[in-house]
N, C-alpha and C positions, 0 to 999 in steps of 0.2 A: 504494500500500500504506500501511496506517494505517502512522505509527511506533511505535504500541504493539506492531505485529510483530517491529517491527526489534530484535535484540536490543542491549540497554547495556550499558556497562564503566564501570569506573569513572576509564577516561584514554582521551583521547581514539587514535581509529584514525590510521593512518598516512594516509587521504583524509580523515578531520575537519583534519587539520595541512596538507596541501597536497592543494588541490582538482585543480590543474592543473601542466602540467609549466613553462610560462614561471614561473610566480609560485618555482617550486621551483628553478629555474635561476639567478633575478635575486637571489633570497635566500642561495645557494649563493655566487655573484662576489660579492654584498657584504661576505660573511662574514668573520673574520681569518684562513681555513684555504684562500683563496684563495692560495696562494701563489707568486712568479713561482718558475719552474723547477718547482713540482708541479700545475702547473694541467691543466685535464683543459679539452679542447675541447667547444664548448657542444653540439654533437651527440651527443659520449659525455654528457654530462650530462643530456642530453633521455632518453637511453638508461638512463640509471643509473635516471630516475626514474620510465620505466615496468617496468621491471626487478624495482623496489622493489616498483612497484602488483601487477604481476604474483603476487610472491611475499607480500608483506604488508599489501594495500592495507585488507583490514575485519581489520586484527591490529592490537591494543593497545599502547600504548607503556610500555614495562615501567616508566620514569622517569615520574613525578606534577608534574616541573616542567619543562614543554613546553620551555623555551630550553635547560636542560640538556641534553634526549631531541636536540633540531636541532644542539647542539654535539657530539657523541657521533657524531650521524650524519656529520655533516659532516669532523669528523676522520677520519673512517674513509675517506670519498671523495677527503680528501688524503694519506691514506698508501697507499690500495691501487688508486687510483683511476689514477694517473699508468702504473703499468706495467698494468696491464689493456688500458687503451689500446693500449700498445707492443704489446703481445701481440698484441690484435685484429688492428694494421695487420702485424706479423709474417705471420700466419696469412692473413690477403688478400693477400701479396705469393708467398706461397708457393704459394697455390691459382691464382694469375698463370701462373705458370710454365707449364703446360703440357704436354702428353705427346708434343707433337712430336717429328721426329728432331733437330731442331736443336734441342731445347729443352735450357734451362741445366742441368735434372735430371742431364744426362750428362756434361757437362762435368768433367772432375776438375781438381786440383791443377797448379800448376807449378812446377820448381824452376829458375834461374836461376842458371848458375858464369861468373863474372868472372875475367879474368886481365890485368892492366895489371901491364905494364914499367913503361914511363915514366910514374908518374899526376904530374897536373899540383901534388897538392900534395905533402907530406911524411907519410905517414901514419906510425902507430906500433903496436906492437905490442897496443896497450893500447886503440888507438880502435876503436869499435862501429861508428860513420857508415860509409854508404857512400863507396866513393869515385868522384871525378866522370868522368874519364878509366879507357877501357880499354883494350886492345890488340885481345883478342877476349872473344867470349863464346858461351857453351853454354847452351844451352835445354831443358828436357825437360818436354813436353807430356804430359799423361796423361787418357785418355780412358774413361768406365766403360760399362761396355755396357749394354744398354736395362735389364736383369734389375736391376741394381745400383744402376740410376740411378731406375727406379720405388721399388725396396727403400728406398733414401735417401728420397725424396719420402714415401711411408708409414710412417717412421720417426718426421719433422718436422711429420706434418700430426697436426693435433689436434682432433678431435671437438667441443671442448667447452674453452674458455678462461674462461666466463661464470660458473659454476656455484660457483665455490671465491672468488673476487668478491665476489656475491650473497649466500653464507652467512656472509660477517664480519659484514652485518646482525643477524642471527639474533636475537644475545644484547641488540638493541634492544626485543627486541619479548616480551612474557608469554609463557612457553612453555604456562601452566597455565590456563585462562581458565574464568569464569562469569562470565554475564551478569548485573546484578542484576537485581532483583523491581523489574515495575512497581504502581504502584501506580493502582490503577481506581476509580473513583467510579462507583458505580450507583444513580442516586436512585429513587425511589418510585413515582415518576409512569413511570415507561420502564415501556413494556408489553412490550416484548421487544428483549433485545440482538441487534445487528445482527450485532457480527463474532461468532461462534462460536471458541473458543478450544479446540483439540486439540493435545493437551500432554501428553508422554511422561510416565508414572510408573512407572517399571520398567517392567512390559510391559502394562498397564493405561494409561489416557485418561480425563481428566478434561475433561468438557464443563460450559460453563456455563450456563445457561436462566435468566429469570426469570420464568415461566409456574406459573401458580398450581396443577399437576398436581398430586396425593395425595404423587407421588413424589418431587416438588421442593421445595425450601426456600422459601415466603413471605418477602418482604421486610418488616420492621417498617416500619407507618405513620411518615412523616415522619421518616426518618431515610435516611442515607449508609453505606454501607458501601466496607472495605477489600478489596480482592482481590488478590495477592500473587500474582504470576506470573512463571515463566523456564524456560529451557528442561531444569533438572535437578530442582528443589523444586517443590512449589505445598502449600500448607495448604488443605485441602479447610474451609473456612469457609466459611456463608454460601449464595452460590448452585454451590457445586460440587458437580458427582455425579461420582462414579466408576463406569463402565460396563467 
């Protein structure tokens, strides 16, 4: 496809800044927002950053100075990036479990009553610790039944951990977008444009020809013209017809 098709911003896309995900991962660990205790493992990161492509990979970067837009971004993957993670592995340990009848879903609570005479140290009224000596002890087991123990599992399991994430992005990227106006050179000597240009105007279309019909615009001898084109304006100059 020509890149005359492609439409332009005037700051670069979120895949003009990172083409690929290694280059976006190694630039992330180099970064000062690597931080020990919030570091995010290189597999969520590989993750963060088709995540991003996913949602705003031909979206503009709202910021005009690229290192600023990669600080910004990158802050964000060290503050919300760390428990995301924990989430995710939460939500696979939990979809682990199981529907079995011995599965942990069913298992309840236990309570635990100690009673020492003689404990080996001096306790006090005042101390929390356990103590290490007992005489006997009472146990009580609690068991939920299948009904209770699925209710529980579908209570904790969650759809969608990914989604609230991804939208701290958001306020990176232009909410409001136009593409600028390319501008096209069409000299004298062309006896006919190749690409055909169909280009909303309201609910009309603007084609361009340079064919010498009654109903077409001639091009002046030896000279250049401007053609200005995107996908919301066009100034019908020149070799535009509106049909």
């Amino acid at each position: 496809m020509s890149q005359l098709m492609i439409p332009q911003y005037r700051t670069k896309t979120f895949t003009q800044v990172w083409d690929n995900a290694p280059d976006f991962v190694s630039e992330f660990k180099a970064s000062p927002f690597n931080l020990e205790g919030q570091k995010v493992n290189d597999d969520k990161l590989t993750l963060t950053y088709y995540l991003l492509y996913n949602r705003y990979g031909n979206s503009p970067m709202a910021n005009k100075d690229e290192n600023q837009f990669k600080f910004k971004l990158f802050g964000l993957i060290m503050q919300f990036g760390p428990a995301w993670e924990t989430k995710l592995n939460i939500q696979a340990k939990i979809r682990s479990l199981g529907l079995e009848d011995n599965s942990e879903i069913y298992k309840g609570s236990k309570a635990i009553y100690n009673h020492a005479f003689n404990p080996e140290t001096q306790p006090t009224t005042t101390d929390l610790e356990e103590i290490n000596y007992v005489n006997d002890q009472n146990v009580t087991s609690y068991k939920k039944s299948k009904l209770e123990g699925l209710a529980t599992l579908a209570e904790v399991l969650r759809d969608d951990v990914t989604s609230s994430y991804v939208d701290k992005f958001r306020k990176l990227f232009k909410q409001f977008v136009f593409p600028i106006p390319h501008a096209i050179y069409v000299e004298e000597e062309d006896e006919e444009i190749e690409t055909w240009w169909n280009c909303r105007l309201g609910r009309k279309h603007i084609w361009r020809s340079n064919d010498n019909a009654s109903n077409k615009r001639d091009f002046p001898a030896n000279s250049s013209h401007f053609v200005y084109c995107s996908s919301y304006y066009h100034y019908p100059i020149h070799c535009l017809e509106v049909v």
